[in-house]
ChimeraX commands (.cxc) that place a marker at each C-alpha (Angstrom):
marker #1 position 29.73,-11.69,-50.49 radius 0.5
marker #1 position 30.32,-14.55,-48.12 radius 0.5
marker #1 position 34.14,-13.14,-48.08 radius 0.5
marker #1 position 33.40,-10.32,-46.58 radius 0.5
marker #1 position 31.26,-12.07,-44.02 radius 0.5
marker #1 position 33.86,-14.28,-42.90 radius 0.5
marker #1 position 36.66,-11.46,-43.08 radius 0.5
marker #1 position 34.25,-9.26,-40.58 radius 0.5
marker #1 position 33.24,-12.26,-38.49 radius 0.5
marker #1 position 37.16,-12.88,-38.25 radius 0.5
marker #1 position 37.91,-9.30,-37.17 radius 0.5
marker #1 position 35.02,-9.18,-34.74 radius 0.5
marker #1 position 35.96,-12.01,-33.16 radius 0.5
marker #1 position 39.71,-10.80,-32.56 radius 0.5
marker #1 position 38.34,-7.72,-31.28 radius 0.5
marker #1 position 36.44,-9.83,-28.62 radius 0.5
marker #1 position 39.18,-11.62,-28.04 radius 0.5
marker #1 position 41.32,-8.89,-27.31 radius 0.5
marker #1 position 38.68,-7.69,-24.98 radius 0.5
marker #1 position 38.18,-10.88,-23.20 radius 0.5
marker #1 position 41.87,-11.01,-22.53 radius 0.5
marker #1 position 42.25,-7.36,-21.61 radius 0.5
marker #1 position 39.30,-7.75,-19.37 radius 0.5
marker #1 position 40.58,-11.18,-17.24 radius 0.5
marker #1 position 44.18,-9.91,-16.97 radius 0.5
marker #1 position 45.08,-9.29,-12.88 radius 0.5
marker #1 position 47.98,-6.81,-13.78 radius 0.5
marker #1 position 45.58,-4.34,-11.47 radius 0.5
marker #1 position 44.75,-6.18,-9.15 radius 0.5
marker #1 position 42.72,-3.70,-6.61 radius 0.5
marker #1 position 43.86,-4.39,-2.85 radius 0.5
marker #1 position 41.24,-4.25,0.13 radius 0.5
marker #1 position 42.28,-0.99,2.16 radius 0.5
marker #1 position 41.30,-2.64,5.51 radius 0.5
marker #1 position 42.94,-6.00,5.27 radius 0.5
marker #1 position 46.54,-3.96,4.84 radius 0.5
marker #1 position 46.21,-1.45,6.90 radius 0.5
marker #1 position 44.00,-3.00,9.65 radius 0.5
marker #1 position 45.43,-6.52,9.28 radius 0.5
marker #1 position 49.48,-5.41,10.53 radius 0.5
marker #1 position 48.43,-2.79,12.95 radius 0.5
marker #1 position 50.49,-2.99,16.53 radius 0.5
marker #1 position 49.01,-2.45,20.13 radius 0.5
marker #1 position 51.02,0.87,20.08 radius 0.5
marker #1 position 49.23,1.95,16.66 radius 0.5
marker #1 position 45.59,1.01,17.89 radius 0.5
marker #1 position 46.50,2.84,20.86 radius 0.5
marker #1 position 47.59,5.95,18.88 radius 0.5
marker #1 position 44.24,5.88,17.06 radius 0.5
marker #1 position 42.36,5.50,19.96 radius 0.5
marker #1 position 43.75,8.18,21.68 radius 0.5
marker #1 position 43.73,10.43,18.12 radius 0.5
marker #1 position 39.90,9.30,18.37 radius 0.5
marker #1 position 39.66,10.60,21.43 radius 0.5
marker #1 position 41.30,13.48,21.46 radius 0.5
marker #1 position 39.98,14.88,18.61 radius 0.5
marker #1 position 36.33,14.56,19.79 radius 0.5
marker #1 position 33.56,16.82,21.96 radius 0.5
marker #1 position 33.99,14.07,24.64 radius 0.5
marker #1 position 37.36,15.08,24.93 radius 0.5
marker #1 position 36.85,18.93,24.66 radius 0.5
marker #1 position 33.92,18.50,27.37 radius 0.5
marker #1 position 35.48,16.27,29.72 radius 0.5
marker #1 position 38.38,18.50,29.63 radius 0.5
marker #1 position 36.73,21.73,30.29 radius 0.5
marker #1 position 34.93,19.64,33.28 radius 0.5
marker #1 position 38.24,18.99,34.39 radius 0.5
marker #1 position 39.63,22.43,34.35 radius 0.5
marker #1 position 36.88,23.99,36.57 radius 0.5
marker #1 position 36.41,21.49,38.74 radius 0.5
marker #1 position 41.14,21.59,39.26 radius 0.5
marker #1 position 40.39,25.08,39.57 radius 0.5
marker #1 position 36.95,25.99,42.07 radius 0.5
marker #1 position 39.06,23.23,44.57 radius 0.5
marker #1 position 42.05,25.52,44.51 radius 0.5
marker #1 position 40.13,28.56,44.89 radius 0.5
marker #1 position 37.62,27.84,47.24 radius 0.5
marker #1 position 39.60,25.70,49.44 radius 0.5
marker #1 position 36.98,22.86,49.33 radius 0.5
marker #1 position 37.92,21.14,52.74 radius 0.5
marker #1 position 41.18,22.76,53.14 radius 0.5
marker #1 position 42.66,21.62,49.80 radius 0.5
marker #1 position 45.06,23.85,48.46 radius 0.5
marker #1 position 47.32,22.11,46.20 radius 0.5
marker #1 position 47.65,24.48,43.67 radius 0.5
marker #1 position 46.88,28.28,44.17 radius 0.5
marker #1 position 45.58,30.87,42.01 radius 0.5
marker #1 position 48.44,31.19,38.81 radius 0.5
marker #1 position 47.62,27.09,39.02 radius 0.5
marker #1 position 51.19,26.79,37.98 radius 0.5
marker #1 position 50.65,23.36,38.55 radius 0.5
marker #1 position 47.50,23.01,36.03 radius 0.5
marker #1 position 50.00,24.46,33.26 radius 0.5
marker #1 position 52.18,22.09,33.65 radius 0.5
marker #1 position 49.86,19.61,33.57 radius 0.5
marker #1 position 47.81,20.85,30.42 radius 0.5
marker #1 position 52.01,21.52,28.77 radius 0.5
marker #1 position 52.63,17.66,29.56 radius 0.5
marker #1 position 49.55,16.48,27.96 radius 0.5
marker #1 position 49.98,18.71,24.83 radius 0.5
marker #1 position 53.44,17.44,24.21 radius 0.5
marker #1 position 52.14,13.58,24.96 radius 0.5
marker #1 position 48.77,14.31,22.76 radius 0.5
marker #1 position 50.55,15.56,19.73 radius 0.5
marker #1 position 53.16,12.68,18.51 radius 0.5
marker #1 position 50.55,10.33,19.50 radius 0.5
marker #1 position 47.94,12.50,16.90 radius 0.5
marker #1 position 50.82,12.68,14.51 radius 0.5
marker #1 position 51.56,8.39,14.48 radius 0.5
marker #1 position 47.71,8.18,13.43 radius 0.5
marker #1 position 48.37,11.12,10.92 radius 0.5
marker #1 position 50.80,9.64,9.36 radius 0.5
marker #1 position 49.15,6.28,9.42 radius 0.5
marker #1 position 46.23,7.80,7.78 radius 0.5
marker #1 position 48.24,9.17,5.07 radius 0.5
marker #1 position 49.72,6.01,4.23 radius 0.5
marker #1 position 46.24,4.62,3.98 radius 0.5
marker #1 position 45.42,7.51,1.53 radius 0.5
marker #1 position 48.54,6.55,-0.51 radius 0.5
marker #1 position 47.10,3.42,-0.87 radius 0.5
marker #1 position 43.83,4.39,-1.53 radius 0.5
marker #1 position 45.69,6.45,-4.52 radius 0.5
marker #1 position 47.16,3.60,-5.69 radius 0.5
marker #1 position 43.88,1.66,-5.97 radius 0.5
marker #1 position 42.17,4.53,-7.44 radius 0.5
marker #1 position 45.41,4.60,-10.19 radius 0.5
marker #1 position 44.90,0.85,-10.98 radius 0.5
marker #1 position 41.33,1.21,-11.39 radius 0.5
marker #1 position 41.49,3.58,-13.54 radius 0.5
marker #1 position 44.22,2.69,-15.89 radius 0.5
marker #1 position 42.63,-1.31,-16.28 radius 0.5
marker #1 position 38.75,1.36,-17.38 radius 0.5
marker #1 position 40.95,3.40,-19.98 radius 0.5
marker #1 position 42.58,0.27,-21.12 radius 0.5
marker #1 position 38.97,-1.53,-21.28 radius 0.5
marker #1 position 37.59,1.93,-22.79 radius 0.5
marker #1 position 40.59,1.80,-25.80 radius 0.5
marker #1 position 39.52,-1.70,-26.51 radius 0.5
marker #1 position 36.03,-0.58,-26.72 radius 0.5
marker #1 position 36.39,2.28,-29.12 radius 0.5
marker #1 position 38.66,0.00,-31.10 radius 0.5
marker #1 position 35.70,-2.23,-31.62 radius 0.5
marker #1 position 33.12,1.02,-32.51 radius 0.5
marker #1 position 35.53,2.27,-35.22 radius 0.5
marker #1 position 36.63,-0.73,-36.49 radius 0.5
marker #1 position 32.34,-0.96,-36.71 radius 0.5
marker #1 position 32.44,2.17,-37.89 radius 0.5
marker #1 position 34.85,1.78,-40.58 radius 0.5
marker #1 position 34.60,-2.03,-41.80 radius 0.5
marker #1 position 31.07,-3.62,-40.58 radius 0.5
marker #1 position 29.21,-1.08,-41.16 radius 0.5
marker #1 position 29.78,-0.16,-44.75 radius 0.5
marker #1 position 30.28,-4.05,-45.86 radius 0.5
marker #1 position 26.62,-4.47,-44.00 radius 0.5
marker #1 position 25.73,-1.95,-46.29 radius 0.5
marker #1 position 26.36,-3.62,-49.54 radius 0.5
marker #1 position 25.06,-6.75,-47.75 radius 0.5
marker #1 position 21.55,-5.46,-47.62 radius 0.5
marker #1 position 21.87,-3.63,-51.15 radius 0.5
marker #1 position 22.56,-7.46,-52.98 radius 0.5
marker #1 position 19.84,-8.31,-50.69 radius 0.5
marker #1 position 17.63,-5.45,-51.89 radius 0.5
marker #1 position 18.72,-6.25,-55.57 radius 0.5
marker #1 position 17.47,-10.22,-54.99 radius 0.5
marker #1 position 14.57,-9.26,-53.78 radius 0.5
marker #1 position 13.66,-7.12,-56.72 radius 0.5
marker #1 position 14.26,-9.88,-58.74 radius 0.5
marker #1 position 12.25,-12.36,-56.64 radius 0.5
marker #1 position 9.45,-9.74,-56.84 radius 0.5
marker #1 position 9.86,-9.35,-60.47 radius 0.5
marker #1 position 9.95,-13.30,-61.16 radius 0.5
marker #1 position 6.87,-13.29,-58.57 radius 0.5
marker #1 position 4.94,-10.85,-60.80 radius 0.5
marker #1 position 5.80,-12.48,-64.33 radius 0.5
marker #1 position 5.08,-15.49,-63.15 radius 0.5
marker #1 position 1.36,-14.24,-61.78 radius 0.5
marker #1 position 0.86,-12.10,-64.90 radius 0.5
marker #1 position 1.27,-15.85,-66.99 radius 0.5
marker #1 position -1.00,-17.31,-64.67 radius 0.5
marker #1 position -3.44,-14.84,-64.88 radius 0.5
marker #1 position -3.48,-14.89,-68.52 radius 0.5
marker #1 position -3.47,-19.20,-68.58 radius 0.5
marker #1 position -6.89,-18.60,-65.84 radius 0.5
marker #1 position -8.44,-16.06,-68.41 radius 0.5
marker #1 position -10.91,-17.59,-70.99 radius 0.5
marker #1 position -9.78,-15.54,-73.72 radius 0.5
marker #1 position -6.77,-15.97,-73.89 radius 0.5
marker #1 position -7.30,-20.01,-73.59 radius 0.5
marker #1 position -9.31,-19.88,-76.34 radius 0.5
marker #1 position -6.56,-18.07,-78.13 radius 0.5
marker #1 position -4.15,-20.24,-77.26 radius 0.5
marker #1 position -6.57,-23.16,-78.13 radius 0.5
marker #1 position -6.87,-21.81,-81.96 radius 0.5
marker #1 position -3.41,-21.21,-82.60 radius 0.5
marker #1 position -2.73,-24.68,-81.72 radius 0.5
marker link #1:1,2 radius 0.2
marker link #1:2,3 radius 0.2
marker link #1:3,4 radius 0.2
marker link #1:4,5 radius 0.2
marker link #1:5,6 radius 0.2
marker link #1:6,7 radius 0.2
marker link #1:7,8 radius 0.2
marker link #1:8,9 radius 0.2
marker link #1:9,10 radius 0.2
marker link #1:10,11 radius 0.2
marker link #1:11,12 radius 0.2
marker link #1:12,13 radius 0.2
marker link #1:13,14 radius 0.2
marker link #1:14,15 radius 0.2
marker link #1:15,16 radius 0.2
marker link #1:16,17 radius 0.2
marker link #1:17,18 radius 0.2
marker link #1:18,19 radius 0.2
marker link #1:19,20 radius 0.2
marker link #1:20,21 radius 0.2
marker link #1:21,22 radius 0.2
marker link #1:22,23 radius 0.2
marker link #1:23,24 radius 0.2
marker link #1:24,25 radius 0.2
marker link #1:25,26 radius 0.2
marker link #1:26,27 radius 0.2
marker link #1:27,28 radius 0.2
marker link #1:28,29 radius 0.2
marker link #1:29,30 radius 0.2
marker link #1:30,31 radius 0.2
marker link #1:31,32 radius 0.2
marker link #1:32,33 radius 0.2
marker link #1:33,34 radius 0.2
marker link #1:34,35 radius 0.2
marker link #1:35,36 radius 0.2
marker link #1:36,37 radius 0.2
marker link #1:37,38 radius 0.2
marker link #1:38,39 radius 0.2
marker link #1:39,40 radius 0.2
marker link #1:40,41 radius 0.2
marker link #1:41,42 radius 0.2
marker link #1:42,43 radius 0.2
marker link #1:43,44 radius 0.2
marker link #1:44,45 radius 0.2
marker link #1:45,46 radius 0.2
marker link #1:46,47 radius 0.2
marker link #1:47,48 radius 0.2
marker link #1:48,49 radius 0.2
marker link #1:49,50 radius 0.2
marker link #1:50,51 radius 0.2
marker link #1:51,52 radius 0.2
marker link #1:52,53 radius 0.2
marker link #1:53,54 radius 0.2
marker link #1:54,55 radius 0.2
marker link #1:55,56 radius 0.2
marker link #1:56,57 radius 0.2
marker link #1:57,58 radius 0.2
marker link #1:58,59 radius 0.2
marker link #1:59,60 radius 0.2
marker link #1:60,61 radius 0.2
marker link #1:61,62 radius 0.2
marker link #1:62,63 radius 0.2
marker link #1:63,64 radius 0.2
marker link #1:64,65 radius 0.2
marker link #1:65,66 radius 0.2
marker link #1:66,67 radius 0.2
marker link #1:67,68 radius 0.2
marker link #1:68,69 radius 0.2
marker link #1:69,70 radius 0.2
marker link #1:70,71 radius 0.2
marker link #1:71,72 radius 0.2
marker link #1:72,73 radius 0.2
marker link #1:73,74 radius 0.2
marker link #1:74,75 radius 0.2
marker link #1:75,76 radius 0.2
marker link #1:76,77 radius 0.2
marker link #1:77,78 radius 0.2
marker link #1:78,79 radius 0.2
marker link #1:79,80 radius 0.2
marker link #1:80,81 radius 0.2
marker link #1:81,82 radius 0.2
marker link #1:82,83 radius 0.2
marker link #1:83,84 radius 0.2
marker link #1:84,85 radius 0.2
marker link #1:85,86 radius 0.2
marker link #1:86,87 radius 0.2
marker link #1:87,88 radius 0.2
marker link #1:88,89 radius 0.2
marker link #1:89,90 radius 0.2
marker link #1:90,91 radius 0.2
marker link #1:91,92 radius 0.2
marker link #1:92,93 radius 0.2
marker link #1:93,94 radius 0.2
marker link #1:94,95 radius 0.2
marker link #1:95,96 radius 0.2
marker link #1:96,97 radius 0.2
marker link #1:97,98 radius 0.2
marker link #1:98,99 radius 0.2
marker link #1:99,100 radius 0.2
marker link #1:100,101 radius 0.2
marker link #1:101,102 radius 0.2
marker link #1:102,103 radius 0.2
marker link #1:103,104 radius 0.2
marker link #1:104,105 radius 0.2
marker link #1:105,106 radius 0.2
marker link #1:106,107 radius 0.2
marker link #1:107,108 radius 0.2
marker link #1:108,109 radius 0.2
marker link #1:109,110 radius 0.2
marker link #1:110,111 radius 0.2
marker link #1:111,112 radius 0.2
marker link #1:112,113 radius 0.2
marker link #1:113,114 radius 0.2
marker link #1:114,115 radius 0.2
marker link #1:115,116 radius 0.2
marker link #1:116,117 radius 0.2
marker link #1:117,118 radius 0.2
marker link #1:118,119 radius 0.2
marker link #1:119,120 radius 0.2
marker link #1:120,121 radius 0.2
marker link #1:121,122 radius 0.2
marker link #1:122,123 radius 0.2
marker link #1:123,124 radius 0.2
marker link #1:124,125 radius 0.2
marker link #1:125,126 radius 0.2
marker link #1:126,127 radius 0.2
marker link #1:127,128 radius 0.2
marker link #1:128,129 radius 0.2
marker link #1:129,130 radius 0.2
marker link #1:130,131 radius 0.2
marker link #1:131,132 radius 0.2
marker link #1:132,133 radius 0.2
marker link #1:133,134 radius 0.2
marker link #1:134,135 radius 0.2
marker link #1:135,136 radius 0.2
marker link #1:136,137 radius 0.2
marker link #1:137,138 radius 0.2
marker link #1:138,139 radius 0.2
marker link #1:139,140 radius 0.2
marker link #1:140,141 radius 0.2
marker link #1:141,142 radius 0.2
marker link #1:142,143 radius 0.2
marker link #1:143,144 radius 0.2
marker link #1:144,145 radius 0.2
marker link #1:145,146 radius 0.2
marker link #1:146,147 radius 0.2
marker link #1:147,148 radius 0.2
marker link #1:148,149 radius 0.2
marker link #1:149,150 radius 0.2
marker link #1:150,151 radius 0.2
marker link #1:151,152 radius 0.2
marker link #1:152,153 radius 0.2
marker link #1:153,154 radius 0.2
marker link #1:154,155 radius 0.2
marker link #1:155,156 radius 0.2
marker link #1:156,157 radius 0.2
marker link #1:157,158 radius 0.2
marker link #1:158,159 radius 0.2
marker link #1:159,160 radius 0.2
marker link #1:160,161 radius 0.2
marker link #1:161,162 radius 0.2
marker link #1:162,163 radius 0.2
marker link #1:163,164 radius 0.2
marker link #1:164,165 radius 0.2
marker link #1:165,166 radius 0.2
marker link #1:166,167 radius 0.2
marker link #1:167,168 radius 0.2
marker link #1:168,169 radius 0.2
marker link #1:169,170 radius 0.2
marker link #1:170,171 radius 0.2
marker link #1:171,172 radius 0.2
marker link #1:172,173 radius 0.2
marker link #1:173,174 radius 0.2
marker link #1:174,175 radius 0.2
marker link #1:175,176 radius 0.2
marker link #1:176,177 radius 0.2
marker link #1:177,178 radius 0.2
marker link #1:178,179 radius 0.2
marker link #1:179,180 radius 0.2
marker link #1:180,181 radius 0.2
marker link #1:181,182 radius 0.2
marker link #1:182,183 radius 0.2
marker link #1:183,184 radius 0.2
marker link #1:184,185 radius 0.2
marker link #1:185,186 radius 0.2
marker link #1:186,187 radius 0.2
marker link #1:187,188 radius 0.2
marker link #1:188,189 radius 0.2
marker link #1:189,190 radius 0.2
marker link #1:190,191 radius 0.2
marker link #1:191,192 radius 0.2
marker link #1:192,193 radius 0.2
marker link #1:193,194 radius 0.2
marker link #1:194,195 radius 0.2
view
């Protein structure tokens, strides 16, 4: 009996050990999204993302509609004799074509910066989750090898157990039946004749 003890005690405790290890390796180490993508941004970048802030906000849609009527009541009702641009505000096209084609490689650079911070993110998220399935293999290793060995070997365990009990309580209840029969008069008298 104490065999199997020590053989299960052995395999539980290289089944910890296993775990242990698995668990402290830094094969996956998990990066911190803004210290590498924050951290080696240039002026230009921040700039981009400010302006892809910006421009993709109401402040920007309101400010800009503010902008258009006001460029176009001074050009049609002559406010103090300003005329700069009249009526097909050829002008105001070219000026709303100009900040279009500015706008949109500046919205792309942050776009594209974004999507290298998803790739990252991906990356993280793939580490993560290959060190839990590794963790999670280790784990069911340990349940079936529970399953399979402990188990059934804790089994017998508690039947020899059961079996010495028995035997205790047998023992127990001979030894309380001779006792009883010693404490009873009769049977000292008995005893007391024969002898």
């Amino acid at each position: 009996m104490q065999h199997i003890i020590d053989k299960d005690l052995e395999m539980d405790q290289k089944m910890n050990d296993e775990f242990q290890k698995e668990l402290s390796k830094n094969t996956y180490v998990i990066r911190n999204l803004n210290d590498t993508i924050h951290g080696e941004l240039t002026r230009g970048q921040k700039l981009s993302d400010a302006v892809a802030r910006f421009g993709g906000s109401w402040g920007f849609i309101i400010s800009f509609i503010v902008i258009l009527i006001v460029w176009m009541a001074f050009n049609v009702v002559h406010f103090l004799g300003i005329n700069f641009d009249p009526y097909p505000f050829i002008l105001l096209n070219l000026f709303l074509s100009c900040i279009a084609a500015i706008q949109a490689p500046i919205i792309m650079m942050s776009q594209n910066r974004q999507a290298q911070r998803d790739r990252f993110d991906a990356e993280n998220d793939y580490r993560t989750n290959t060190k839990s399935e590794m963790e999670i293999r280790i784990l069911h290793e340990k349940i079936d090898q529970l399953n399979e060995v402990q188990w059934p070997h804790l089994l017998d365990i508690q039947k020899m157990q059961v079996e010495v009990l028995s035997e205790l309580e047998n023992e127990i209840q001979s030894n309380r039946a001779e006792q009883e029969r010693s404490n009873n008069p009769q049977h000292r008298r008995h005893r007391n004749r024969n002898q």
